[in-house]
C-alpha positions in Angstrom: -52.8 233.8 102.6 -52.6 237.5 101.2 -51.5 236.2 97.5 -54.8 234.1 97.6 -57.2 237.3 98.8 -55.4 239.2 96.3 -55.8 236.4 93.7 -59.6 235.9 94.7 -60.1 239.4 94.6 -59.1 239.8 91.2 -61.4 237.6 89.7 -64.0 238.4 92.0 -63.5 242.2 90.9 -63.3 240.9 87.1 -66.7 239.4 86.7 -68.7 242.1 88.5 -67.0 244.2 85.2 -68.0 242.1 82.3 -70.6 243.2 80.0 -70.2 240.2 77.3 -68.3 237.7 80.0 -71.2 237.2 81.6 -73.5 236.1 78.7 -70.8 233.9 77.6 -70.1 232.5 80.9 -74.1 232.0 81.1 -73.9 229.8 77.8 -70.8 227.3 79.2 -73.2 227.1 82.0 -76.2 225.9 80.0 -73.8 223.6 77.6 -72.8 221.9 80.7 -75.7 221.3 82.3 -77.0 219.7 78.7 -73.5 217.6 79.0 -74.0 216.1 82.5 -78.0 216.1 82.6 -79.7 215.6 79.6 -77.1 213.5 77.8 -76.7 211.2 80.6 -80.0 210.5 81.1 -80.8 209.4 77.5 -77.3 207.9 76.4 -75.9 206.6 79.8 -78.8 204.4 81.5 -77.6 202.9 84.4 -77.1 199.6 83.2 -76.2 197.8 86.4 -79.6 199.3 88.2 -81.9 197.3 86.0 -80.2 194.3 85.2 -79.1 192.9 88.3 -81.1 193.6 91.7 -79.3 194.1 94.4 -75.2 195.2 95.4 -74.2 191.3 95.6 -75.2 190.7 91.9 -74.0 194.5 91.0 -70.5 193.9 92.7 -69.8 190.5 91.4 -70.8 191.1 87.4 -67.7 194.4 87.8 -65.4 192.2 89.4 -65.8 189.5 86.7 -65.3 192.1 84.2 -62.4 193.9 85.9 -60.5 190.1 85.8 -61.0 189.2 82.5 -58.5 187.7 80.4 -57.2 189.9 78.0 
Protein backbone atom coordinates (compact mmCIF):
# COMPACT_ATOMS: atom_id res chain seq x y z
CA UNK A 1 0.00 0.00 0.00
CA UNK A 2 2.95 2.56 0.57
CA UNK A 3 4.57 1.85 -3.07
CA UNK A 4 1.03 2.83 -4.51
CA UNK A 5 0.79 6.34 -2.24
CA UNK A 6 4.18 6.88 -3.24
CA UNK A 7 3.47 6.06 -6.89
CA UNK A 8 0.16 8.16 -6.83
CA UNK A 9 2.00 10.89 -5.28
CA UNK A 10 4.38 11.19 -7.91
CA UNK A 11 2.22 11.82 -10.60
CA UNK A 12 -0.06 13.70 -8.57
CA UNK A 13 2.98 16.01 -7.61
CA UNK A 14 3.99 15.91 -11.45
CA UNK A 15 1.09 17.51 -13.06
CA UNK A 16 0.52 20.25 -10.47
CA UNK A 17 4.33 21.18 -12.03
CA UNK A 18 3.72 21.22 -15.72
CA UNK A 19 3.67 24.45 -17.53
CA UNK A 20 3.34 22.85 -21.26
CA UNK A 21 1.91 19.21 -19.94
CA UNK A 22 -1.03 20.54 -19.14
CA UNK A 23 -1.90 22.26 -22.48
CA UNK A 24 -0.83 19.16 -24.17
CA UNK A 25 -2.78 16.94 -21.91
CA UNK A 26 -5.76 19.46 -22.51
CA UNK A 27 -5.50 18.74 -26.37
CA UNK A 28 -5.50 14.56 -25.98
CA UNK A 29 -8.51 15.51 -23.99
CA UNK A 30 -10.34 17.31 -26.76
CA UNK A 31 -9.01 14.75 -29.61
CA UNK A 32 -10.67 12.11 -27.59
CA UNK A 33 -13.77 13.48 -26.96
CA UNK A 34 -13.97 14.23 -30.96
CA UNK A 35 -13.02 10.30 -31.19
CA UNK A 36 -15.71 8.83 -29.01
CA UNK A 37 -18.52 11.72 -29.56
CA UNK A 38 -18.62 13.37 -32.56
CA UNK A 39 -17.29 10.56 -34.81
CA UNK A 40 -19.64 8.14 -33.45
CA UNK A 41 -22.51 9.95 -33.83
CA UNK A 42 -22.08 10.64 -37.52
CA UNK A 43 -20.11 7.45 -38.77
CA UNK A 44 -21.46 4.74 -36.25
CA UNK A 45 -25.48 5.03 -36.29
CA UNK A 46 -26.92 2.49 -34.27
CA UNK A 47 -27.95 0.27 -36.89
CA UNK A 48 -29.81 -2.32 -34.81
CA UNK A 49 -32.00 0.68 -33.11
CA UNK A 50 -33.73 1.59 -36.28
CA UNK A 51 -34.03 -1.39 -38.21
CA UNK A 52 -35.51 -3.74 -36.01
CA UNK A 53 -37.94 -2.75 -33.03
CA UNK A 54 -37.66 -4.36 -30.14
CA UNK A 55 -34.67 -6.83 -28.21
CA UNK A 56 -36.47 -10.13 -29.75
CA UNK A 57 -35.80 -8.96 -33.38
CA UNK A 58 -32.32 -7.15 -32.18
CA UNK A 59 -31.07 -10.46 -30.49
CA UNK A 60 -32.10 -12.85 -33.13
CA UNK A 61 -30.67 -10.79 -36.43
CA UNK A 62 -26.76 -11.04 -34.07
CA UNK A 63 -27.23 -14.43 -33.42
CA UNK A 64 -27.93 -15.25 -37.06
CA UNK A 65 -24.89 -13.36 -37.94
CA UNK A 66 -22.62 -14.71 -35.11
CA UNK A 67 -23.55 -18.49 -36.83
CA UNK A 68 -22.99 -17.95 -40.18
CA UNK A 69 -21.22 -20.18 -42.33
CA UNK A 70 -18.01 -19.20 -43.12
Amino acid sequence: MYYLKKIAYFYIDGFKNMKVGKKLWLIVAIKFFIFFAILKIFFFPDILQTKFDNDTQRSNFVIQNLIKNR
